[in-house]
N, C-alpha and C positions, 0 to 999 in steps of 0.2 A: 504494500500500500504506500501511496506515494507520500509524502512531506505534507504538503498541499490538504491532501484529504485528513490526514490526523490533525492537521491547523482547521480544516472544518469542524470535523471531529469535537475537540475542543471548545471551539467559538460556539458551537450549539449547545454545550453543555455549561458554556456560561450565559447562554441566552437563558437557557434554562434555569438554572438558578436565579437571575435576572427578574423572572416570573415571581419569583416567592414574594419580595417583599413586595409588588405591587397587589398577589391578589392579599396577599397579609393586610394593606392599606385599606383595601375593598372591603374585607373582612370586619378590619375596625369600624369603619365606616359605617357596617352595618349593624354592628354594638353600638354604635354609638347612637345608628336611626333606632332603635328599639328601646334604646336607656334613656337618652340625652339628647341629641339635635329631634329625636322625633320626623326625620327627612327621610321616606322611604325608597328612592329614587335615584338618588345621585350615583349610590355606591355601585348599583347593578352593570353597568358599563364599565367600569373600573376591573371589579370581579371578572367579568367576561372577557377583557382585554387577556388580563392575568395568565386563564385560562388557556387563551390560544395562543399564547406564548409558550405555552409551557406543552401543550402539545404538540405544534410546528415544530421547538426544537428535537423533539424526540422523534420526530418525520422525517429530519436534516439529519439529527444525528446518525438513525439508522442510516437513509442515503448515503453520508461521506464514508459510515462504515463496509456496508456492501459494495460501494459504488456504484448506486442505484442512481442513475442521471434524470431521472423525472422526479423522482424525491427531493434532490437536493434541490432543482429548479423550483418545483414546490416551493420549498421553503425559504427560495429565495422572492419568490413572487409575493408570497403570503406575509412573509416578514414586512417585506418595504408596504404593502398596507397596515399591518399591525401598527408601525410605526407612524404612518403619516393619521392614520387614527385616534393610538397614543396623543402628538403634537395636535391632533386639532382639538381631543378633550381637555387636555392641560388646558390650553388657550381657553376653549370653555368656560372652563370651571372657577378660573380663573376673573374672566369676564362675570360670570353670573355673581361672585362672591367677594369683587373688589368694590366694593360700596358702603358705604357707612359703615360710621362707628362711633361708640357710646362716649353721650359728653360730660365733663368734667364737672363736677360737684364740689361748690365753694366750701370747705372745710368737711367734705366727707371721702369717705377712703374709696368709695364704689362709683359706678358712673351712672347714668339715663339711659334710654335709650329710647329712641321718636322714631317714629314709621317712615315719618317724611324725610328723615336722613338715608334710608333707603330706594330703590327704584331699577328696575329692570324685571326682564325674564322672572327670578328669583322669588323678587317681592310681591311681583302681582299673583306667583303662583301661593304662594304662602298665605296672603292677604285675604286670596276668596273665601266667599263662604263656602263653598262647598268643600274644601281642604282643610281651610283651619279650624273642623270642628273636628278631621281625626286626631291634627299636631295637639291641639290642645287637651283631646280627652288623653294623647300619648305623656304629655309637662304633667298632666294633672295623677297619672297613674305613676310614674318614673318618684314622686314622694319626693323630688325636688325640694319644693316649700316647706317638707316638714322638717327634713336636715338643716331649717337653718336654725330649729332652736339652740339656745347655748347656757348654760349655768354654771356659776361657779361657786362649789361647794354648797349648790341647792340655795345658791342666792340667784334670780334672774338675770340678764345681760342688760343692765341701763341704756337708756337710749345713745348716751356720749358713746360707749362704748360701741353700739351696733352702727353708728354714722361712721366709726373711723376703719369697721370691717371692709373687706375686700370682695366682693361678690361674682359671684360670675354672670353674663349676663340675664342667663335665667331667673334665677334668682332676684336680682334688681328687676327686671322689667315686668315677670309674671308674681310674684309673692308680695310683694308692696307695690303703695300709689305712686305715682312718683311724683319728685320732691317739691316740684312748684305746683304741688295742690294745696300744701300746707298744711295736711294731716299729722295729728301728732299721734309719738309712739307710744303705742302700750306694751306692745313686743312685739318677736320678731314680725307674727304676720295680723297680729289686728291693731288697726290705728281710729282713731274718734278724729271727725271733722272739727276740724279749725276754721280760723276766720280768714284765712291768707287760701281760700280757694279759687282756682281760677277758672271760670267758664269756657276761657276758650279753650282749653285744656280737654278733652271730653272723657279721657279717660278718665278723670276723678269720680264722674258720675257714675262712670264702669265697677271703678273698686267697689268690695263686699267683703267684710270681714268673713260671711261667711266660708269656711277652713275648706268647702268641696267649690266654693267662685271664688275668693281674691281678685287675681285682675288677670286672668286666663281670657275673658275678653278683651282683653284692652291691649290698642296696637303697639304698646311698651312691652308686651308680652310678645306680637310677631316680632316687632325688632329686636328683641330679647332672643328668639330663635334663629332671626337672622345671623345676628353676630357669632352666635355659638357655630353657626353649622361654617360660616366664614375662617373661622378661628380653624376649625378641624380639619378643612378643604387646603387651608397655609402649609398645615404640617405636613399632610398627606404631598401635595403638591411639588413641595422641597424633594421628599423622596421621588416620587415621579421623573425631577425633571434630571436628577444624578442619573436615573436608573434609562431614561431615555438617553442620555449624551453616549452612557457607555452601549448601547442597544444599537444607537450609528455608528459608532467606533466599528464595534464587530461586525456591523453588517457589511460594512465598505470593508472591511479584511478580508471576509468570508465572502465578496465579490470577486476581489482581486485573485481572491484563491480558489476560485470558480473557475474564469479564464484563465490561470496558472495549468489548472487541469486538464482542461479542454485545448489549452496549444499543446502539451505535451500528448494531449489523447490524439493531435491531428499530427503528432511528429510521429507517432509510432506508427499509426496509418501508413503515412506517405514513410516511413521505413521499410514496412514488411510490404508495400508494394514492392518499390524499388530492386528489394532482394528477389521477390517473386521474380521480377522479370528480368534479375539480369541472372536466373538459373539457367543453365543451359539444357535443351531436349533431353532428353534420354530417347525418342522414337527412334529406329531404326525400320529403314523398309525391306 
């Protein structure tokens, strides 16, 4: 077996592994739709890439091992789609997820987060009603709101104390009102109307101390989702775009060592012609 195909050989086996950590990404993803972002969608593409990666290289690999020449072409055809695939969901994902983010709260440790700091693809799918009555039965099931209580030594968490906490933005946008309604605290999730309420504000009218509403309606809650699932798609993403660069590294190798194989497969041709024809007869008449 020639040089060339054991360098196939290889590059398929690191395409292959190459797979793990993307559908590993998919995977989280999908933990993460069932527990916390509550996005049941995003991740299925992702997983599926994964996937055909990871079976193409095992199509290549055989081919470079048998020296199977429609395998390897296979897997040369299917790659370079996998890949411009890959790049146009990055880009994606990326697009749908780079928008808003939660604003800064005068002497509190956690942020806001507004609907209208939002906008695209993303937000109007999250926004409808007809969606965000599953995301939100998903926040309202995940017990979110209930991990924020805190005591210490069976004394309650004061309000100074729960303003200078750090929240994620579930947390902030779906469990409490938010802060220029002017609700004051009693804990972490029920608050008594104050005088500092603002109408134009409308979620205030949305909050509910009651412990199964809070503010699961209110658009501080999708932008609350928003952010989260943006937050998850950065991490994920980073690994994606590592895992792509080396994905065209080896594919352009395992090109070049495509054509390596095939000029030497058309040297040995035009050899064993050659020799064929400059044997001499054996007939005799």
């Amino acid at each position: 077996m020639r040089t060339s195909n054991h360098l196939i050989g290889a590059l398929n086996f690191v395409t292959f592994l190459l797979s793990i950590p993307i559908l590993g990404g998919g995977i989280w993803l999908s933990s993460r739709a069932n527990n916390t972002d509550c996005l049941q969608f995003l991740q299925w593409p992702l997983i599926i890439i994964g996937i055909s990666i990871m079976v193409i290289s095992l199509a290549g690999f055989a081919g470079s091992c048998y020296r199977n020449t429609f395998l390897m072409r296979l897997y040369l055809v299917v790659m370079f789609i996998i890949i411009a695939v890959l790049i146009g969901f990055i880009i994606f994902a990326y697009v749908v997820t780079d928008k808003g983010s939660g604003r800064r709260v005068m002497n509190h440790g956690y942020l806001d987060y507004y609907l209208q700091d939002y906008s695209g693809w993303l937000e109007e799918r999250v926004a409808s009603d007809s969606y965000w009555g599953k995301i939100s039965s998903c926040v309202r099931d995940s017990k979110t709101c209930r991990k924020l209580a805190r005591n210490f030594n069976g004394v309650p968490e004061t309000a100074d104390m729960f303003y200078l906490r750090t929240l994620t933005s579930l947390q902030s946008g779906c469990c409490k009102p938010p802060t220029d309604c002017g609700y004051t605290y009693m804990n972490e999730t029920m608050w008594s109307v104050g005088n500092g309420v603002m109408p134009a504000n409308q979620d205030c009218t949305k909050w509910s101390n009651d412990q199964e509403q809070l503010c699961y309606a209110c658009d501080s809650c999708k932008a609350g989702v928003l952010a989260s699932v943006s937050k998850s798609w950065r991490k994920v993403s980073v690994i994606n775009i590592i895992v792509m660069i080396i994905l065209v590294i080896a594919y352009i190798i395992a090109c070049a060592a495509y054509r390596n194989n095939r000029r030497m497969d058309n040297d040995e041709s035009y050899g064993e012609a050659r020799m064929t024809k400059s044997q001499p007869s054996h007939f005799h008449l």
